[in-house]
N, C-alpha and C positions, 0 to 999 in steps of 0.2 A: 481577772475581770478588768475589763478597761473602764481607764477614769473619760468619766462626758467633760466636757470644754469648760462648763461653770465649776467642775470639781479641781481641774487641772489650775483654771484659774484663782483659784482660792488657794489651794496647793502652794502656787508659785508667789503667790502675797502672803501666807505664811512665812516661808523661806525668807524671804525679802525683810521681813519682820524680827525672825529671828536674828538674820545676819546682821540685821541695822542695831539690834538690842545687847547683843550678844556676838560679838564675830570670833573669840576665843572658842567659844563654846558650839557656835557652827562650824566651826572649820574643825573642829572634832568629830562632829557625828557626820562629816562628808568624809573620813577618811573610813577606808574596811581596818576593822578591827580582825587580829591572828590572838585565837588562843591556841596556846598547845596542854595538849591531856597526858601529864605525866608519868604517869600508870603506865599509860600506852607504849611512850616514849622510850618509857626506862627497860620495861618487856623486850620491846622492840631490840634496843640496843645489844641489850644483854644475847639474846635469843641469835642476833648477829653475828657475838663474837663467841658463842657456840661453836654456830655453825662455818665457821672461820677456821676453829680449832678442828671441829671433827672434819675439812676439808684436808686440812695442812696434815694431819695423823690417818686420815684415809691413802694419803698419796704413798703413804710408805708401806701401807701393809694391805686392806682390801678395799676393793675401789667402789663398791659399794656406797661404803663409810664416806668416801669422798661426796659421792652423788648426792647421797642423804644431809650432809655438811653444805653443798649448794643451796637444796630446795628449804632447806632451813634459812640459809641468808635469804632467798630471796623473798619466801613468806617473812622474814623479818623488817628485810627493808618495806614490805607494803603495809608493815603495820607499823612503821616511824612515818613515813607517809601522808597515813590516815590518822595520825595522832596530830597532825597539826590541822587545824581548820581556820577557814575564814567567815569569819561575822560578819554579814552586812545588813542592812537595814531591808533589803530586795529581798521577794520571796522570788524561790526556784520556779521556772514555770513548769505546771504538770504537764507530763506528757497527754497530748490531746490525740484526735483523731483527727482533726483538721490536718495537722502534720503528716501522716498516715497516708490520710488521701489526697495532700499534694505530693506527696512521694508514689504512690501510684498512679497519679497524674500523669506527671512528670516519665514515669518511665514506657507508662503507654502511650507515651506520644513520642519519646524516644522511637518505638517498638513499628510506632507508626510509620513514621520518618524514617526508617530501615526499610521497611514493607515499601513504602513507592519508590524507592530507589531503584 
């Protein structure tokens, strides 16, 4: 939802506020905070050097064991990955249908612009 002008203005004389009261404390909450989820992290790792091991002992006997030792690293690195996130203060915007339909816009007028050519 978009902010109207008196909301934006208020918004920005808050900040201004802040930062005039407190500039330690504003220049914190303006940086993205990273946490990382340990659990994840440590899974993640481990589950790597699994699949490391069952690569390196697949090469030598059935190659199966290799392949399954791959898709084990790579499911592992996407879960070190997703164990670290980024905190910000900004919500995600949802996916809308306005997007949607300037993408279909957009490609029928492409489509158009092909056609009179």
């Amino acid at each position: 939802m978009a902010l109207t002008d008196a909301e934006r203005k208020l918004l920005a004389e808050l900040e201004e506020t802040l930062t005039a009261q407190d500039p330690k404390f504003a220049s914190k909450l303006a940086q993205p905070h990273h946490r990382i989820h340990p659990a994840k992290a440590v899974s993640g790792v481990l589950g790597f050097l699994i699949g490391l091991v069952a690569l390196i002992v697949g090469m030598s006997s059935y190659w199966w064991i290799s392949v399954t030792g791959f898709v084990v690293m790579l499911v592992s690195a996407i879960v070190v990955m997703s164990a670290w996130s980024t905190i910000t203060g900004e919500a995600k915007p949802a996916a809308s249908t306005d997007s949607r339909e300037g993408l279909m816009s957009r490609l029928e007028k492409r489509w158009q612009d092909r056609q009179d050519q």
